[in-house]
C-alpha positions in Angstrom: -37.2 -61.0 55.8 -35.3 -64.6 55.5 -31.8 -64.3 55.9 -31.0 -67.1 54.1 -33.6 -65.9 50.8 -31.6 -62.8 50.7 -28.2 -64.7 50.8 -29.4 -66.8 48.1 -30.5 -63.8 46.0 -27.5 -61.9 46.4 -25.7 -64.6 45.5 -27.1 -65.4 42.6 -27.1 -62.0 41.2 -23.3 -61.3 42.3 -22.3 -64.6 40.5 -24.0 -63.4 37.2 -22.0 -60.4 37.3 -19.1 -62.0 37.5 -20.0 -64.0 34.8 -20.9 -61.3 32.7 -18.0 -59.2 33.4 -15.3 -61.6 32.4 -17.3 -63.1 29.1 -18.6 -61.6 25.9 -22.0 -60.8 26.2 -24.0 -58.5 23.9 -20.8 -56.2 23.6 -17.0 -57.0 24.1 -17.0 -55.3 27.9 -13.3 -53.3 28.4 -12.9 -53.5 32.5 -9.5 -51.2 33.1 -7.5 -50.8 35.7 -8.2 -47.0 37.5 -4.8 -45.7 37.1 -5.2 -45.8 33.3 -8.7 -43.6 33.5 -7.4 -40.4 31.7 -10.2 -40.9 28.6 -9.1 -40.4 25.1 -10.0 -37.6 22.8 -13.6 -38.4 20.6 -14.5 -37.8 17.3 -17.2 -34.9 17.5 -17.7 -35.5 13.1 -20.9 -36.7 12.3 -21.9 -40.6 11.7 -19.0 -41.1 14.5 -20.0 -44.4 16.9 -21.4 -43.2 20.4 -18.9 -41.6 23.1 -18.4 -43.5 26.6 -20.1 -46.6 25.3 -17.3 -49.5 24.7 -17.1 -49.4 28.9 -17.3 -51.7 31.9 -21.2 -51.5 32.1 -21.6 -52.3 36.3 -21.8 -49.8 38.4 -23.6 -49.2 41.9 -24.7 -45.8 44.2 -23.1 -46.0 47.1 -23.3 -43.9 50.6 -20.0 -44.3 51.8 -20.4 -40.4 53.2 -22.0 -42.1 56.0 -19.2 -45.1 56.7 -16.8 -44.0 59.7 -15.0 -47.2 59.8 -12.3 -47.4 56.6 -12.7 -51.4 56.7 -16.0 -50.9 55.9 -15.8 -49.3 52.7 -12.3 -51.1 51.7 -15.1 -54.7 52.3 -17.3 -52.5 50.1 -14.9 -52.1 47.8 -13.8 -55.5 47.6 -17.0 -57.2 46.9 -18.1 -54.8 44.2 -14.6 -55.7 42.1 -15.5 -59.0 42.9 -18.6 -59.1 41.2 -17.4 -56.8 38.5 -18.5 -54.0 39.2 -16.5 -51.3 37.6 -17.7 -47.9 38.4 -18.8 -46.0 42.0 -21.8 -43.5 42.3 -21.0 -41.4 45.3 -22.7 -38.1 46.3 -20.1 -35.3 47.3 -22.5 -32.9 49.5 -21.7 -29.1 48.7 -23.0 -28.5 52.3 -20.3 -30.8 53.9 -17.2 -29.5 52.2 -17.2 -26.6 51.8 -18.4 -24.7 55.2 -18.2 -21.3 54.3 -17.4 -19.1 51.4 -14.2 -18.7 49.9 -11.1 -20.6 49.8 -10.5 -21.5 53.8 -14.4 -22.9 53.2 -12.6 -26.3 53.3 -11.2 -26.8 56.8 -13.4 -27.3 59.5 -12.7 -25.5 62.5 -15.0 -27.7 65.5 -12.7 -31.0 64.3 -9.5 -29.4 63.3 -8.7 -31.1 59.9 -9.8 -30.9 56.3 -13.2 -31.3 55.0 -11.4 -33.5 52.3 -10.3 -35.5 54.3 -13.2 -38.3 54.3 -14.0 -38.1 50.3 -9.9 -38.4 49.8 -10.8 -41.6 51.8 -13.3 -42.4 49.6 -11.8 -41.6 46.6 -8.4 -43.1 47.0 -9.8 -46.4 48.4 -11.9 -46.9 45.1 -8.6 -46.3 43.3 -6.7 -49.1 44.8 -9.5 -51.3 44.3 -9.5 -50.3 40.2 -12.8 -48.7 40.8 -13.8 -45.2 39.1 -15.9 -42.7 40.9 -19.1 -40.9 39.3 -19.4 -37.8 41.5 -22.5 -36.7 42.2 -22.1 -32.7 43.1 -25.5 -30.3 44.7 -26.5 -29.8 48.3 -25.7 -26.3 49.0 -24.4 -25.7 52.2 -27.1 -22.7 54.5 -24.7 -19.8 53.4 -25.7 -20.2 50.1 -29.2 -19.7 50.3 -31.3 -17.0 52.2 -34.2 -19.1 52.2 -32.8 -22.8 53.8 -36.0 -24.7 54.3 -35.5 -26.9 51.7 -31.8 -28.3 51.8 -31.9 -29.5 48.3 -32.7 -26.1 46.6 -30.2 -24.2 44.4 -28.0 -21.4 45.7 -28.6 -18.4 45.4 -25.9 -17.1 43.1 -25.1 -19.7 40.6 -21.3 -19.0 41.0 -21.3 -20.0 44.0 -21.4 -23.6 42.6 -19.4 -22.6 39.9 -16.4 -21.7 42.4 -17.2 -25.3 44.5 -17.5 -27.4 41.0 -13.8 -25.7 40.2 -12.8 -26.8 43.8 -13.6 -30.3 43.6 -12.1 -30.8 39.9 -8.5 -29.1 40.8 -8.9 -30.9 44.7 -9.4 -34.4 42.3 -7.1 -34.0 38.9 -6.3 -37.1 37.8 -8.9 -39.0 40.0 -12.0 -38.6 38.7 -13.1 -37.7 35.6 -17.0 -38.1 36.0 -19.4 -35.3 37.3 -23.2 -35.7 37.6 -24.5 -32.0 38.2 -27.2 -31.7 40.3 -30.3 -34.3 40.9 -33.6 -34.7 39.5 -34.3 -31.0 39.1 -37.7 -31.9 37.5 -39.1 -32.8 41.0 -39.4 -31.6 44.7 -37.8 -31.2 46.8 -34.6 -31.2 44.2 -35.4 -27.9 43.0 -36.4 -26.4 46.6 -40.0 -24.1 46.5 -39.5 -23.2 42.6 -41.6 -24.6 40.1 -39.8 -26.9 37.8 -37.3 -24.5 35.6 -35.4 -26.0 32.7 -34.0 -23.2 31.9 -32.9 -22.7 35.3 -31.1 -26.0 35.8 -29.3 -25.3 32.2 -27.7 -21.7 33.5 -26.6 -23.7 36.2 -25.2 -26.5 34.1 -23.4 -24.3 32.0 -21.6 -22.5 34.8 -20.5 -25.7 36.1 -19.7 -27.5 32.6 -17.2 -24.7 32.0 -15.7 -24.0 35.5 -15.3 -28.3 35.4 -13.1 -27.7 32.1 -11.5 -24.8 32.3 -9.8 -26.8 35.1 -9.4 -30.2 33.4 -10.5 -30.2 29.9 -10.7 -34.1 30.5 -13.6 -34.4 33.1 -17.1 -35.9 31.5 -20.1 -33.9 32.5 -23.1 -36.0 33.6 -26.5 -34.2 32.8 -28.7 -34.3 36.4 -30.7 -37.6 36.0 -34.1 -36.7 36.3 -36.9 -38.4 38.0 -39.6 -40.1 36.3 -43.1 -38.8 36.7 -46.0 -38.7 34.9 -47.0 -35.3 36.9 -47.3 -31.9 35.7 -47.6 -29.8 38.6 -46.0 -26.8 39.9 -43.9 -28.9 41.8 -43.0 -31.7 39.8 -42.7 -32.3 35.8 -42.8 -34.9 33.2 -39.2 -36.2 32.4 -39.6 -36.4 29.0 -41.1 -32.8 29.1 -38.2 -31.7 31.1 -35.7 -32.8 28.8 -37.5 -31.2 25.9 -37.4 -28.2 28.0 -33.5 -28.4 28.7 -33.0 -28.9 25.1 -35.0 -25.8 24.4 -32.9 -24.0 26.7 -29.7 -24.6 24.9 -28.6 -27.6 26.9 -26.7 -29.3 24.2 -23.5 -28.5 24.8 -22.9 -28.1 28.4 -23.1 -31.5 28.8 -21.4 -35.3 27.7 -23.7 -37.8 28.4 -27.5 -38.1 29.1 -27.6 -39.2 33.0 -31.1 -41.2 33.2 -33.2 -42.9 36.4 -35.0 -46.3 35.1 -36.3 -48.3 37.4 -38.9 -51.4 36.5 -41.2 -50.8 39.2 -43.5 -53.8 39.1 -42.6 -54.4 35.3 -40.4 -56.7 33.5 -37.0 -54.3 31.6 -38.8 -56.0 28.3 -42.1 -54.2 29.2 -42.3 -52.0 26.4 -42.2 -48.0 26.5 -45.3 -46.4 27.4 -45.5 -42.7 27.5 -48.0 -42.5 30.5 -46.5 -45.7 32.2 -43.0 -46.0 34.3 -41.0 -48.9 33.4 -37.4 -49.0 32.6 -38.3 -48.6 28.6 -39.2 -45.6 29.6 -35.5 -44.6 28.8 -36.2 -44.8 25.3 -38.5 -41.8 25.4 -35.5 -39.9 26.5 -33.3 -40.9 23.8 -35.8 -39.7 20.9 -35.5 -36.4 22.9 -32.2 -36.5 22.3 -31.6 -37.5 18.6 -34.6 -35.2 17.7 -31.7 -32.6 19.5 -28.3 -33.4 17.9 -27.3 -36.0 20.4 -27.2 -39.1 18.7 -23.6 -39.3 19.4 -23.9 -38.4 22.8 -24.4 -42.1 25.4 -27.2 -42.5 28.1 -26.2 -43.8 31.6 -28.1 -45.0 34.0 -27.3 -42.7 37.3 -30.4 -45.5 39.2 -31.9 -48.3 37.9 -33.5 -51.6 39.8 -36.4 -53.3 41.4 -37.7 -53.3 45.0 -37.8 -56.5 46.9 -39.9 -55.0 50.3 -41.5 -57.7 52.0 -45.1 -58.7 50.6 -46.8 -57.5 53.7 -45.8 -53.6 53.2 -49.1 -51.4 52.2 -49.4 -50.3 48.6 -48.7 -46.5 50.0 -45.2 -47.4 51.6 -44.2 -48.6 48.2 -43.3 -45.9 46.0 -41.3 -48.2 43.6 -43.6 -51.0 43.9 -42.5 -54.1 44.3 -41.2 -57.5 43.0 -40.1 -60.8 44.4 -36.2 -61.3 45.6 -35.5 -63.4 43.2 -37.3 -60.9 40.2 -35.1 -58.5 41.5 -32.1 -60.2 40.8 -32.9 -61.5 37.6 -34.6 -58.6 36.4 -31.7 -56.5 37.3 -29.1 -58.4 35.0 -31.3 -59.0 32.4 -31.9 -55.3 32.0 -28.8 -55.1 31.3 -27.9 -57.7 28.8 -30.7 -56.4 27.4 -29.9 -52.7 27.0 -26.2 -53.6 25.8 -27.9 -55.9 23.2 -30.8 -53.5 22.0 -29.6 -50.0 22.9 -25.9 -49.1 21.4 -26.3 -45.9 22.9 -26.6 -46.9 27.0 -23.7 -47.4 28.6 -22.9 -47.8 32.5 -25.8 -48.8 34.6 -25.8 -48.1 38.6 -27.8 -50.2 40.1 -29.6 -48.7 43.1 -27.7 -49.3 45.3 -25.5 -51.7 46.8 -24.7 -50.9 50.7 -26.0 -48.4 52.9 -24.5 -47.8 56.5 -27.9 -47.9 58.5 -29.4 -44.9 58.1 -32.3 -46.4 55.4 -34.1 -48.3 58.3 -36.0 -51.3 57.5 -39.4 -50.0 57.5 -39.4 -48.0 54.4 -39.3 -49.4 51.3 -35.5 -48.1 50.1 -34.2 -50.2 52.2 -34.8 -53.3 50.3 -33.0 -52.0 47.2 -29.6 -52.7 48.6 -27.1 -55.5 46.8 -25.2 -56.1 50.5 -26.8 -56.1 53.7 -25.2 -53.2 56.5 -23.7 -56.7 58.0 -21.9 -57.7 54.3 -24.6 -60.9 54.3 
């Protein structure tokens, strides 16, 4: 890779932002502070505008889990204000905070101190730089599970997370209002061995949607984004089949808004929908699932969304994403998002994927060429 082409295209994309953040563009963008995050109550009545859409629409994923050095994520912090960025996707791993069952799960006894301690970090850093945290809450820790082969698989006993949702809510009060429950369940490994369950996944939503608010009736409950895949397999399941199968399940209220992955993969964001293509119209698929439902008034976010710049001279099976030019990535990657706030008055934030990871992506596969930042801040 060029140094300088990245620079360039980084650059160039981060400026936009900027641009965008602090003008009018298809919607009047409200960017507040993070001590003023406690969200007002909604009208539920019917013909009611969408919740959670009149927001700061930047957001980015971030692995800050894996940063030991504070600096690192305060310089992380910094830039993504800088550009306008508004809101932080971070994953809080069940199996690294809470190490056993019960109550005293949450101290960890080989380092003497809090398992809290580095996601406080996290958490109050974003704060100071006005930045709100999406959390991201499923990896069961071993005790949870009899059969542990597969890390990402449910628990066993749904409470379980129930007990840990509760845990991180009362732990974070005031901090964080946003909760993403669980990830692409429609796919493996996600859903361990187990065929793809909707129904499954909606138990386990519901237990968590009410142990979240029975703790703070404020929090926002984030459906689990689901992947998108044109399989139908005993592993792996259409998205928009999923979704019909949540809904069928009784998903509609145990959640706030629709969390949804759309990437471009080698397509323009004005390639338009295709129900046995994967482009980021494909989104619009999800939202006739949706209205067909009773959730027109409910909002779509975007929990990943981008393009892949991996170098020209990666083979065809090492690109998953496919792949597009530098420059395509930047430019597709803002104007998917003009063009959603423009078109769509349902979509609301959009996290790219992703903007920083710490080095553990190495440059040979092709996630790695997703990032906003380089691990050196170029």
């Amino acid at each position: 890779m060029r140094p300088l082409l990245r620079a360039v295209s980084l650059k160039a994309l981060l400026a936009v932002l900027v641009g965008l953040a602090l003008s009018a563009c298809a919607q009047p963008v409200d960017i507040q502070p993070a001590s003023s995050l406690e969200p007002a109550p909604y009208d539920n009545a019917a013909g009611s505008p969408v919740w959670m859409t009149d927001v700061n629409p930047y957001g980015a994923n971030f692995f800050l889990e894996w940063e030991p050095e504070s600096w690192k994520i305060e310089k992380s912090y910094q830039m993504a204000r800088d550009a306008g960025i508004g809101w932080v996707k971070q994953q809080f791993p069940w199996e690294d905070i809470q190490l056993s069952p019960g109550p005293d799960g949450f101290w960890d006894e080989r380092l003497n101190k809090s398992t809290w301690e580095k996601y406080d970090r996290i958490v109050d850093l974003a704060l100071k730089y006005n930045l709100q945290v999406i959390a991201r809450l499923d990896r069961p820790p071993k005790w949870a599970r009899q059969d542990n082969s597969v890390p990402q698989a449910p628990p066993d006993r749904y409470e379980d997370f129930g007990d840990f949702v509760a845990a991180v809510v009362q732990h974070y009060k005031g901090r964080i209002y946003h909760y993403q429950i669980w990830n692409e369940p429609n796919v493996y490994p996600e859903w361990g061995n187990h065929p793809p369950d909707p129904a499954g996944y909606v138990r386990l939503l519901s237990i968590a949607n009410r142990r979240a608010k029975e703790v703070d009736p404020n929090v926002w409950i984030l459906s689990a984004p689901l992947a998108q895949t044109l399989e139908r397999s005993d592993k792996n399941l259409s998205d928009i089949e999923y979704l019909e199968g949540m809904y069928a399940a009784g998903a509609q209220p145990h959640f706030d808004i629709l969390f949804a992955n759309a990437y471009g993969f080698a397509f323009p964001p004005d390639d338009p929908p295709d129900r046995n293509k994967l482009n980021f119209a494909r989104v619009t698929f999800l939202r006739e699932v949706m209205e067909a439902n009773g959730d027109a008034h409910k909002a779509i976010w975007f929990n990943e969304f981008g393009w892949n710049a991996s170098p020209e001279d990666f083979p065809p099976e090492k690109l998953p994403w496919a792949r597009v030019s530098e420059q395509n990535q930047a430019e597709y990657t803002v104007k998917a998002i003009e063009m959603a706030r423009s078109r769509w008055p349902w979509s609301g934030v959009f996290n790219i994927w992703y903007f920083r990871q710490s080095g553990h992506v190495p440059a040979d596969r092709a996630d790695y060429y997703f990032r906003m930042v380089d691990i050196g801040f170029a």
